[in-house]
MITORPA-29529 format. One record per residue (C-alpha): residue number from 1; y, x, z. Coordinates in nm, 4 decimals, m for minus. Layout:
REM residues N
NUM; Y; X; Z
...
***
This chain:
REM residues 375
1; 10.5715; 6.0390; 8.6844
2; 10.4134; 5.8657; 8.3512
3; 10.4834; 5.5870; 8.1879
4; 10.3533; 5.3249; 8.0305
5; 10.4347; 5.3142; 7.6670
6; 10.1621; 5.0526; 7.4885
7; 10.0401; 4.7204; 7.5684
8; 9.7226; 4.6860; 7.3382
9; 9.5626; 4.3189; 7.3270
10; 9.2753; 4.1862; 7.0945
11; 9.0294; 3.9959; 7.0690
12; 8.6659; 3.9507; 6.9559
13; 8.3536; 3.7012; 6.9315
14; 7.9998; 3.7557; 6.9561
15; 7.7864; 3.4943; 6.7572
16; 7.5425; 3.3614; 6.9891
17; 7.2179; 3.2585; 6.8259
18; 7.0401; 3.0642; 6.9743
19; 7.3656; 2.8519; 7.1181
20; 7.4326; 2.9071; 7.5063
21; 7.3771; 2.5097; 7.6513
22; 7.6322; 2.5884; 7.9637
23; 7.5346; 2.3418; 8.2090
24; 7.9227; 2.3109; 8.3198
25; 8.0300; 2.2889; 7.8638
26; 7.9181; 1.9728; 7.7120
27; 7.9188; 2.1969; 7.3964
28; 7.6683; 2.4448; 7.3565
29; 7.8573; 2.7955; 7.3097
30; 7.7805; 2.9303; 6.9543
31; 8.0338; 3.2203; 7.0754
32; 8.0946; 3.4313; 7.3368
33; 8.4711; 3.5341; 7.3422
34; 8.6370; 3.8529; 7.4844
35; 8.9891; 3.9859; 7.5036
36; 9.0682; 4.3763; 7.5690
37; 9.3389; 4.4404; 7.7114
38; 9.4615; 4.8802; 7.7077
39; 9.7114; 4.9574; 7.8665
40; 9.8411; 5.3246; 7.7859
41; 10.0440; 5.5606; 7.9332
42; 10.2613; 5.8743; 7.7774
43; 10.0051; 6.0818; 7.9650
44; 9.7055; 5.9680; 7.7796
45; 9.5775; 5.7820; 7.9928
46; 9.4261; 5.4634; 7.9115
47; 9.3538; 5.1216; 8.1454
48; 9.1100; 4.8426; 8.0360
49; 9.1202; 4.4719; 8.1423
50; 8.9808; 4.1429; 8.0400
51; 8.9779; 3.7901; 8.1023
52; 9.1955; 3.5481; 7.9690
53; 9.2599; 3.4837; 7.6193
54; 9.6323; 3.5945; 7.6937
55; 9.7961; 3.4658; 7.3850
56; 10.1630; 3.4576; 7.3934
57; 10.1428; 3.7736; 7.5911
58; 10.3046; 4.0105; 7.3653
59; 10.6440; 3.7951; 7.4480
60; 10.6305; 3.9827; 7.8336
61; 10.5387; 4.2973; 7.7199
62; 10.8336; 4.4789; 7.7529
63; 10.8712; 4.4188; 8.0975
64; 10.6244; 4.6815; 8.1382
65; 10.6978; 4.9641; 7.8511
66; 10.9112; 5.2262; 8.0334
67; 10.7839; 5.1666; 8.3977
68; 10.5799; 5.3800; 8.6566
69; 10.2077; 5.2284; 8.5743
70; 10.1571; 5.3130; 8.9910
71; 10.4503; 5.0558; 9.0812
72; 10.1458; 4.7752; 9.1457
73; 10.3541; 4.5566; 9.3364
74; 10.6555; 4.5683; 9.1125
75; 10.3866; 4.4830; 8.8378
76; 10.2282; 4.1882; 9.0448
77; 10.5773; 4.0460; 9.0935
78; 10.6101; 4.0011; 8.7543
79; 10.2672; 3.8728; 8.6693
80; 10.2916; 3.6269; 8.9101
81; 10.6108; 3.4977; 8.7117
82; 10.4259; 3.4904; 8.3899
83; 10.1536; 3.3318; 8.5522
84; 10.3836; 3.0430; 8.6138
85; 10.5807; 2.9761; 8.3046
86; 10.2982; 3.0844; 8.0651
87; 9.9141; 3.1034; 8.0845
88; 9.6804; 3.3535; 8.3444
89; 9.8270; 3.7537; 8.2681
90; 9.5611; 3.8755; 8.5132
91; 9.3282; 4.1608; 8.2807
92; 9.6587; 4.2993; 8.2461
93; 9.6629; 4.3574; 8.6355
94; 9.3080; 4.4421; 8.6065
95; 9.3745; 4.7193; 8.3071
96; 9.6770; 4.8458; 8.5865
97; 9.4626; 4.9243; 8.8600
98; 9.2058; 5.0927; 8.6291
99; 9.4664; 5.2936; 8.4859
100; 9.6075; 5.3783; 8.8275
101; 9.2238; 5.5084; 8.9078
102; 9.2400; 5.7051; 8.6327
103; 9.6196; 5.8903; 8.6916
104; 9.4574; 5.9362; 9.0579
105; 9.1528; 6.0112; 8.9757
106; 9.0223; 5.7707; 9.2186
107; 8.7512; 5.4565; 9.1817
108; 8.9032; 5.1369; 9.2327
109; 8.6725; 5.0535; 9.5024
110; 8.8699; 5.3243; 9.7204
111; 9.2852; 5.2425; 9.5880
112; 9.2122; 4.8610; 9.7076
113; 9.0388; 4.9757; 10.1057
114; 8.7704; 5.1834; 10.0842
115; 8.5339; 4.9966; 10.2825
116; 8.2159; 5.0368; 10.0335
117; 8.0977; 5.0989; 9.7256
118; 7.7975; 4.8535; 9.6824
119; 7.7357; 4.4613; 9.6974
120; 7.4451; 4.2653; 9.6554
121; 7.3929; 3.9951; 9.3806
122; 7.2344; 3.6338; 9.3756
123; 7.1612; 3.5394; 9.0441
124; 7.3564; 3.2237; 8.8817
125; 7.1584; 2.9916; 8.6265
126; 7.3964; 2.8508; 8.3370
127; 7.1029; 2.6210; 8.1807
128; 6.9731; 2.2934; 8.2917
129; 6.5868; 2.3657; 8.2588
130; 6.2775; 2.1405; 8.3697
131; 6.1216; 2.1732; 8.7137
132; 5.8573; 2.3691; 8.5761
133; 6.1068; 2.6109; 8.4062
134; 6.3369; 2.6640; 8.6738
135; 6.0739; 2.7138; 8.9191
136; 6.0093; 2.9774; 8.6552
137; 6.3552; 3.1231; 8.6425
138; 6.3136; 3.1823; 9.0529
139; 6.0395; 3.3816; 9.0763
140; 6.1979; 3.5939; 8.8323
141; 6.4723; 3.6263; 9.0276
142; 6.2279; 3.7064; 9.3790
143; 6.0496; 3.9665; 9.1164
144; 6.4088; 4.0964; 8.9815
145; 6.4961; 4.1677; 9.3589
146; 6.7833; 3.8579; 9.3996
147; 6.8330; 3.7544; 9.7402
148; 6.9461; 3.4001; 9.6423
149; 6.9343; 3.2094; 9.2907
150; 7.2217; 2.9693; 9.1946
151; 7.1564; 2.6137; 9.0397
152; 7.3545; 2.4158; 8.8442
153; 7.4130; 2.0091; 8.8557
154; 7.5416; 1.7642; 8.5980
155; 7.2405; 1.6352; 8.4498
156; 7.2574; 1.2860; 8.3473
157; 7.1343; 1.1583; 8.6904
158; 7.1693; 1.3224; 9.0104
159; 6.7818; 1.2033; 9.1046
160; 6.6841; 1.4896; 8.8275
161; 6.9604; 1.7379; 8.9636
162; 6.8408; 1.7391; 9.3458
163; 6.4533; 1.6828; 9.2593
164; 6.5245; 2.0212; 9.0933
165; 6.6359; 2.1823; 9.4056
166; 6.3761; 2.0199; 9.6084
167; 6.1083; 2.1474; 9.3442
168; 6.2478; 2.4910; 9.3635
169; 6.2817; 2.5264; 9.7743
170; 5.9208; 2.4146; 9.7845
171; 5.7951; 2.6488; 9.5251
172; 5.9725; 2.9329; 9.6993
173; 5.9683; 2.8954; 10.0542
174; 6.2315; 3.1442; 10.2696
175; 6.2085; 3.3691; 9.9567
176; 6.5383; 3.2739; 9.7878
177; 6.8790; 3.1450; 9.9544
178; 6.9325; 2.8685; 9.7527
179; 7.3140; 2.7359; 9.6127
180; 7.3883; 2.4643; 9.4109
181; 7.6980; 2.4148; 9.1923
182; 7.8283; 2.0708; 9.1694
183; 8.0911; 2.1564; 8.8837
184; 8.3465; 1.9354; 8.9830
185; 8.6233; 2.1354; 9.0687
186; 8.7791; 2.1354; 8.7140
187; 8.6775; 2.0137; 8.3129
188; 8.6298; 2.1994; 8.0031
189; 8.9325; 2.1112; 7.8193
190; 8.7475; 1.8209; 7.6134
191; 8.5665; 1.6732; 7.8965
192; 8.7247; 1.3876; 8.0390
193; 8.4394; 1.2696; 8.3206
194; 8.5902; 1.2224; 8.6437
195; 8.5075; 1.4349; 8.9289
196; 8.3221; 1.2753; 9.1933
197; 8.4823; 1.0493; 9.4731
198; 8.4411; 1.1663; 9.8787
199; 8.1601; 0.9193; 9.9326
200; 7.9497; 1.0390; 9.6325
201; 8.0143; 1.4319; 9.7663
202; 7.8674; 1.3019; 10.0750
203; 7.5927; 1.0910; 10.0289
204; 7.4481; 1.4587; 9.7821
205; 7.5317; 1.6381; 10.0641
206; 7.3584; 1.4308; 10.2846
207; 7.0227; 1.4349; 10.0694
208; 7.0399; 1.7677; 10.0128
209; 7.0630; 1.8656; 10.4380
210; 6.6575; 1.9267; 10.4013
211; 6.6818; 2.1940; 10.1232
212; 6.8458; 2.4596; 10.3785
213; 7.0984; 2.5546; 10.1174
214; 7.3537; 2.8512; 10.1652
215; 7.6100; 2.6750; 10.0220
216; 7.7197; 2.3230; 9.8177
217; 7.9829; 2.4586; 9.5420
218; 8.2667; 2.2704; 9.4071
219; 8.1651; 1.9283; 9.5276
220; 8.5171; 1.7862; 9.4751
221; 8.7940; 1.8121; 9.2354
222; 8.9976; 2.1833; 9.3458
223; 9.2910; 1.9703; 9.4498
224; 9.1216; 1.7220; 9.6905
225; 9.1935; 1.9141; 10.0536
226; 9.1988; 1.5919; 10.2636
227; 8.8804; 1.5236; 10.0527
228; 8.7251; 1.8541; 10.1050
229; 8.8420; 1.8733; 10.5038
230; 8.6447; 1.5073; 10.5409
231; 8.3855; 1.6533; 10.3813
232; 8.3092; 1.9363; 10.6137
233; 8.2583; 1.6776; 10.8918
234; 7.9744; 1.5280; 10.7108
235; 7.7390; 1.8448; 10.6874
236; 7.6525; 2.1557; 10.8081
237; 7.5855; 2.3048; 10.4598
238; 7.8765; 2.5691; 10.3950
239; 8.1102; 2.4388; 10.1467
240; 8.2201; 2.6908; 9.8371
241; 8.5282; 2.6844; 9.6140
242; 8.8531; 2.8369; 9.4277
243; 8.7063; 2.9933; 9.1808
244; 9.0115; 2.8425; 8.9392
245; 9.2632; 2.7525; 9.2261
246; 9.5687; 2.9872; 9.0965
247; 9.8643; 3.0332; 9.3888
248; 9.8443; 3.1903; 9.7224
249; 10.0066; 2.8720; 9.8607
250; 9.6548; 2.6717; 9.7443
251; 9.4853; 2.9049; 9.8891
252; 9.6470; 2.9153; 10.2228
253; 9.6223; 2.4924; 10.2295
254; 9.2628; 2.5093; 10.1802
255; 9.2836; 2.8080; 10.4980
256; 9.5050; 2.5283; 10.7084
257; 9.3251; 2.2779; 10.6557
258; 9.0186; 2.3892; 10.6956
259; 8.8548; 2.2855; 10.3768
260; 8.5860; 2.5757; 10.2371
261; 8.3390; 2.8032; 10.4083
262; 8.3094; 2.9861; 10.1063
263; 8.6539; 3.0992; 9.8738
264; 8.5587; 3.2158; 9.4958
265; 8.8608; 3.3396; 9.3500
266; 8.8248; 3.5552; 9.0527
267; 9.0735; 3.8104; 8.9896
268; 9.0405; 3.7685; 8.5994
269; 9.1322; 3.4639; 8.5899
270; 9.3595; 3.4079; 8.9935
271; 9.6228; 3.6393; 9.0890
272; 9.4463; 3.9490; 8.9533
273; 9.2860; 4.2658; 9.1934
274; 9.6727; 4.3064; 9.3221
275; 9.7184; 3.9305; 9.4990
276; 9.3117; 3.8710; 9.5674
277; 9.3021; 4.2331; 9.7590
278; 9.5596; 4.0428; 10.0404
279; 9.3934; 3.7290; 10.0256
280; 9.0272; 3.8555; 10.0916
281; 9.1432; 3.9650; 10.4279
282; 9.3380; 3.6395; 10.4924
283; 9.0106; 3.5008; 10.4329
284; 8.7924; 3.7466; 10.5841
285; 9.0483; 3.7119; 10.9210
286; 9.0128; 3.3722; 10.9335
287; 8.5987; 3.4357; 10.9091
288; 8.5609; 3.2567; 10.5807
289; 8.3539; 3.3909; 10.2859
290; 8.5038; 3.5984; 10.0297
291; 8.2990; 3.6406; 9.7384
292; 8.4226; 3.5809; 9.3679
293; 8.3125; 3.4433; 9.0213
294; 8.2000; 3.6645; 8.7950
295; 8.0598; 3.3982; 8.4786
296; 8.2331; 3.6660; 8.2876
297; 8.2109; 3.9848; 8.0357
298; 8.1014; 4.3287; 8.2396
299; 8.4540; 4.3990; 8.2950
300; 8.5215; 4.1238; 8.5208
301; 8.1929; 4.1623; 8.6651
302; 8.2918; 4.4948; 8.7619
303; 8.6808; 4.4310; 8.8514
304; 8.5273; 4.1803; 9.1220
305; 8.2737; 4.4045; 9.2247
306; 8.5441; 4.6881; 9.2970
307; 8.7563; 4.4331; 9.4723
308; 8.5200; 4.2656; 9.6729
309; 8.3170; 4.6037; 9.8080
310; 8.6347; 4.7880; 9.8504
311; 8.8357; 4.5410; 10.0487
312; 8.5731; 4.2931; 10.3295
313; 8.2345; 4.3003; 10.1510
314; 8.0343; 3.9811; 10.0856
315; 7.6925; 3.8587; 10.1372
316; 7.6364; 3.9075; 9.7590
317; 7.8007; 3.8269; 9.5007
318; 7.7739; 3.6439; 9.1862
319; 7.5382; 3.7786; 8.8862
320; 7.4819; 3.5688; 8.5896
321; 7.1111; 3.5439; 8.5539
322; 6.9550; 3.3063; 8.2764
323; 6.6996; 3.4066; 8.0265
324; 6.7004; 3.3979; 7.7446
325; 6.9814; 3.1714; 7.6834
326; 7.1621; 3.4001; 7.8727
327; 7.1080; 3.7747; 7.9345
328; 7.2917; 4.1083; 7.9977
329; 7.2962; 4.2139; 7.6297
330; 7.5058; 3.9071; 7.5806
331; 7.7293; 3.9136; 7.8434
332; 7.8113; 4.3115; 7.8311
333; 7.8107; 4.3468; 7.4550
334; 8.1408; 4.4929; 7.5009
335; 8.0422; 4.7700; 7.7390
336; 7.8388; 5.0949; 7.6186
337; 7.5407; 4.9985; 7.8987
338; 7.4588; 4.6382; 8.0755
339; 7.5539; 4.6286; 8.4212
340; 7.2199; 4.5620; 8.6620
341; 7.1000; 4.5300; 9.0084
342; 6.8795; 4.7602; 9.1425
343; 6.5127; 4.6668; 9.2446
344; 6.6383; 4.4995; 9.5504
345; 6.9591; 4.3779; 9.4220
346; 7.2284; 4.6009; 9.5011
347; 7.4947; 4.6875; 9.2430
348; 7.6397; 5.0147; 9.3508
349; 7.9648; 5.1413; 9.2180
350; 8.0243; 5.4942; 9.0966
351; 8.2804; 5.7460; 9.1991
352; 8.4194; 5.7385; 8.8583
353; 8.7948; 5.6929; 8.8168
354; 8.9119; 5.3215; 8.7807
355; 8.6571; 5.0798; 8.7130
356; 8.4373; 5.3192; 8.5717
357; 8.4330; 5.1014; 8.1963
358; 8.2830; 5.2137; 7.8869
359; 8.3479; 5.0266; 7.6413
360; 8.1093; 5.0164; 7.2911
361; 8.4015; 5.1019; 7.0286
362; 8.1515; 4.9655; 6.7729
363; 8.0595; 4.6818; 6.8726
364; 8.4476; 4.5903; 6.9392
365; 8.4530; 4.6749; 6.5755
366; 8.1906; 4.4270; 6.4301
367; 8.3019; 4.1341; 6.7232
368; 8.6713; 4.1525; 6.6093
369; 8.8497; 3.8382; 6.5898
370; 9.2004; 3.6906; 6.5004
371; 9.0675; 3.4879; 6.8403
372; 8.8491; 3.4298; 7.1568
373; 8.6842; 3.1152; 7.1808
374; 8.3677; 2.9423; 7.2327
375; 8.3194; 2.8297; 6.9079
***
C-alpha cells in the first residue's frame, strides 16, 4: 500500500488581452486564474486537480499525509468537513481519483462505473454579442459539429436578451438545440442586483415558449425551491440548475420537490467526483438530467467529462465556445494540448490512467502567481 506524502498547491494567472467581457462578471476578466493542485504519493505517483482557489488549504493538509491515497471515501468524509467550516476542497478530490487511476492503472471514466467513454458537447457563449454576431457565433457552432449552442442573458433589457434568441432560432431552424442562461442563480462577489422575482421568471418563460428551447437555466436565485417548483407549472421548457448548489441535502430538496429538469453540479467546485458519482444516479433514477458545468480550465473540463460518461451519460455536455474573446488556447493554457470535439461533437476519453492530464510545465512557469484571480 502507498501513501500519500505531499500536498502541492499553487497558483497562476494568464493575462488576457483583449479582456474576457463575461456576460455573467460585470468586470471584464483581464485574467484567467488557475490553481494546481499534486497530490503525491511515496510511490511516485503523482495526482492533478483544479478548481477552487483553495487558500487556507494547507491548514487540512495533514489529514491526508500518511494515508492510503485509495481510501476515497475516508478522503470524501473529510472533504466534506472542510467544505463546511472553510471554502470548496474539491480539486483535491479531483487530484485523488486521478492519482487512484494512476496506482491502478485505470481511466477515471472506468473507477467511477464504466458505462462510456465519450459525451457530446453543446457549445456555451460567455459574450453578449449583436444579433448579427451571434447569429454568427451559431453557424460556427452547426460548422464546428455542436448539437446545441448556449446563450447568455443579462443585457440591460430583457427585449434585447430574448430578440437575440428569437434572431438566432430563426436563423437556424432545427439545426441547433437552443439554451439560454438566465444567470440568476448566484452574484459575482461585487454584484449586488437582485435575482429575479417568480413572476418575472415566468412571464420570460412564457415569451420564450415559441423558441422550442431545450432548456431555461438558472431562472431563479439557487435557493428559491417553492419558487422553482411554481415555476415548473408555468412551462413546458425544461428547467436547469445547481451548478453552485454545494450539499447533498440541496440537492435532494430540489429532487423532492420537484424543482429542475436539468441538475448542473460541477465536481470542481460541489462535492468533488467522490459525492457527484452518487448523486448522478439519484438523479438519473429519478429521470432528471445530469450534466455538469464545465466554464472551467481543461482539467475540470475533463474531471466532468470522466464523471459524467463513466457514471449515467448526458445528452451533451457543456463546452465553452466563444471566439475570440474566448477560445481553447485560453482556457487550456495549462494543459500540453486543447481539449476539442470531434467533427460531430463528441469528446472521447482515452484509456489513459486517471484523467489522462498533461500539464504544460512551462507555461505553469511563466503563469505563476502568489494568487488566482480575475484581475
Amino acid at each position: 500500500m502507498s501513501v500519500i506524502t505531499r500536498i502541492e498547491i499553487t497558483h497562476h494567472q494568464l493575462p488576457l488581452d483583449p479582456p474576457f467581457p463575461a456576460s455573467w462578471d460585470p468586470k471584464p476578466r483581464t485574467m484567467f486564474p488557475a490553481t494546481i493542485v499534486r497530490v503525491h504519493d511515496d510511490a511516485g505517483h503523482v495526482g492533478i486537480g483544479s478548481g477552487d482557489a483553495m487558500y487556507g488549504f494547507a491548514d487540512f493538509a495533514s489529514y491526508f499525509i500518511g494515508e492510503d491515497p485509495l481510501d476515497l471515501d475516508r478522503h470524501y468524509a473529510v472533504l466534506s468537513n472542510v467544505a463546511f467550516h472553510s471554502g470548496r476542497p474539491w480539486p483535491m478530490d479531483v487530484a485523488l481519483w486521478d492519482l487512484a487511476g494512476k496506482i491502478r492503472g485505470e481511466p477515471v471514466w472506468k473507477l467511477v462505473g464504466g458505462a462510456g467513454d465519450r459525451v457530446r458537447a453543446y457549445a456555451s457563449t460567455g459574450v453578449h454579442r449583436s444579433i448579427p454576431a451571434t447569429i454568427d457565433v451559431a453557424r460556427r457552432a452547426i460548422k464546428r459539429g455542436f448539437p446545441a449552442l448556449k446563450l447568455r442573458f443579462g443585457r440591460p433589457s430583457i427585449d434585447d436578451d430574448i430578440a437575440v434568441v428569437k434572431a438566432v432560432r430563426d436563423a437556424v431552424g432545427a439545426a441547433l438545440e437552443l439554451m439560454v442562461d438566465c444567470n440568476q442563480g448566484w452574484r459575482m462577489p461585487w454584484d449586488t442586483q437582485p435575482p429575479w422575482d417568480l413572476a418575472r421568471a415566468i412571464d420570460v418563460a412564457h415569451r420564450l415558449e415559441g423558441e422550442r428551447l431545450y432548456w431555461i437555466e438558472e431562472p431563479l436565485h439557487r435557493g428559491d425551491y417553492d419558487g422553482y417548483a411554481e415555476l415548473k407549472q408555468h412551462t413546458a421548457t425544461r428547467i436547469a440548475g445547481g451548478e453552485m448548489t454545494r450539499e447533498p441535502y440541496e440537492f435532494r430538496e430540489l429532487l423532492a420537490r420537484g424543482c429542475l429538469d436539468v441538475f448542473q453540479p460541477d465536481c470542481v467546485c460541489t462535492m468533488g467526483i467522490s459525492g457527484l458519482r452518487l448523486l448522478a444516479r439519484e438523479i438519473a433514477a429519478a429521470g432528471k438530467i445530469f450534466t455538469p458545468h464545465t466554464w472551467g480550465n481543461g482539467i475540470g473540463l475533463l474531471a466532468n467529462l470522466h464523471l459524467t460518461a463513466g457514471t449515467v451519460g448526458a445528452p451533451f455536455i457543456e463546452f465553452p465556445f466563444d471566439p475570440p474573446e474566448w477560445t481553447t488556447a485560453r482556457r487550456d493554457y495549462i494543459l500540453s494540448h486543447t481539449i476539442e470535439p470531434d467533427a460531430d461533437g463528441w469528446i472521447t476519453l482515452s484509456d489513459a490512467p486517471g484523467l489522462g492530464i498533461e500539464l504544460d510545465e512551462a507555461a505553469l512557469a511563466r503563469t505563476k502567481s502568489e494568487q488566482a484571480t480575475f484581475s
